[in-house]
C-alpha positions, 0 to 999 in steps of 0.5 A, spaced: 500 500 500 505 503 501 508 503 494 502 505 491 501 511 495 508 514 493 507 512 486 501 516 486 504 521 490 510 521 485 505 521 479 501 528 482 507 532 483 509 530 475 502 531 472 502 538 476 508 540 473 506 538 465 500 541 467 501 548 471 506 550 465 504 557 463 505 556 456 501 553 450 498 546 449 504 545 443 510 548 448 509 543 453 506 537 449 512 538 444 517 538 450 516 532 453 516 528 447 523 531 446 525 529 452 521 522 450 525 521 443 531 521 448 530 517 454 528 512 449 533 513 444 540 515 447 544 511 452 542 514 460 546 520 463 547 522 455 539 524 454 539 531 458 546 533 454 541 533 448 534 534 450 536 540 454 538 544 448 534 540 443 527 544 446 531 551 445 531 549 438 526 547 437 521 551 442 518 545 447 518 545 454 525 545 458 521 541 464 517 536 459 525 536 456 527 534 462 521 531 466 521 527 459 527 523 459 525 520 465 522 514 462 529 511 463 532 511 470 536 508 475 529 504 477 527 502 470 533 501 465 533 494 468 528 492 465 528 497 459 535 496 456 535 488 456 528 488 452 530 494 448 536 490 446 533 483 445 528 486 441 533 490 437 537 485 436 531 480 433 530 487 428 536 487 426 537 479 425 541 477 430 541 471 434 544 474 441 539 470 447 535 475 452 539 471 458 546 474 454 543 482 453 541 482 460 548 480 462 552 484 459 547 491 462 547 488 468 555 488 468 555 495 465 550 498 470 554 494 476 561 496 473 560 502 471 566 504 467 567 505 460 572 499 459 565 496 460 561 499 456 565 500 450 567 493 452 560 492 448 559 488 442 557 491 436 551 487 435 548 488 442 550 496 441 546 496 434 541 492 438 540 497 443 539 503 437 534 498 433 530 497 439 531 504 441 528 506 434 522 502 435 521 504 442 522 512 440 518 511 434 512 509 438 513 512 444 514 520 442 508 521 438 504 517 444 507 521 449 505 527 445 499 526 444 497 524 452 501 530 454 496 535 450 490 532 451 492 532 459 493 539 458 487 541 455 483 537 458 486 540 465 485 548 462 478 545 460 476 543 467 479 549 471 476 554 465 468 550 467 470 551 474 471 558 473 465 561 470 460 556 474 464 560 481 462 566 477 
């Protein structure tokens, strides 16, 4: 019980923040899918390096930017990752099994250094990019969408109940 109430807790103070920005629908939709397209698609702790400078450029939210890259965290690359590279790997044509991609995530989570990571096959990294692709082609436009909609739909709420209390 304790879990959910921290996760509805956790879900509270982000749908505030995407909602409460002073800004248009598109602004803020647009910023969090960029954020998206990077948490999906570029290795974590790379993502805010791009997706920062990404919504200046493209005039998105800079908190959706950030707040967007969230999907992938020290909490959910492990189960990400290792399905994000299995099914690049089987994209690609590849014939790495689930057991050797969640390994080798694991020794670079765990290890931590660069020996590690760039110790990496070539397939699994162009598996990790494959599944990459196929996760940001879904979940951008998903996140987009769901964010517009989230906040329009606030507007919309908070609008009716100021012309009922008038």
């Amino acid at each position: 019980m304790k879990f959910t109430q921290s996760l509805r807790k956790w879900w509270l103070k982000i749908y505030t923040k995407m909602v409460g920005e002073n800004a248009s629908v598109e602004y803020i939709a647009r910023g969090w899918a960029i954020g998206m397209f990077y948490g999906c698609f570029i290795p974590f702790g790379f993502q805010l390096a791009l997706s920062v400078p990404t919504s200046f450029w493209l005039k998105g939210s800079k908190v959706g930017a950030v707040l967007g890259t969230l999907i992938t965290n020290p909490f959910t690359i492990f189960i990400i990752y290792p399905v994000q590279c299995y099914v690049g790997n089987k994209l690609i044509g590849g014939s790495l099994s689930y057991a050797e991609v969640s390994k080798a995530m694991a020794d670079v989570v765990h290890k931590q250094d660069y020996s590690t990571l760039f110790g990496l096959s070539l397939d699994l990294i162009l598996s990790f990019f494959a599944g990459g692709t196929l996760l940001t082609v879904v979940m951008t436009p998903l996140t987009y969408f769901a964010v517009k909609y989230l906040v329009t739909a606030r507007r919309r709420r908070k609008a009716a109940k100021a012309k009922k209390s008038i």
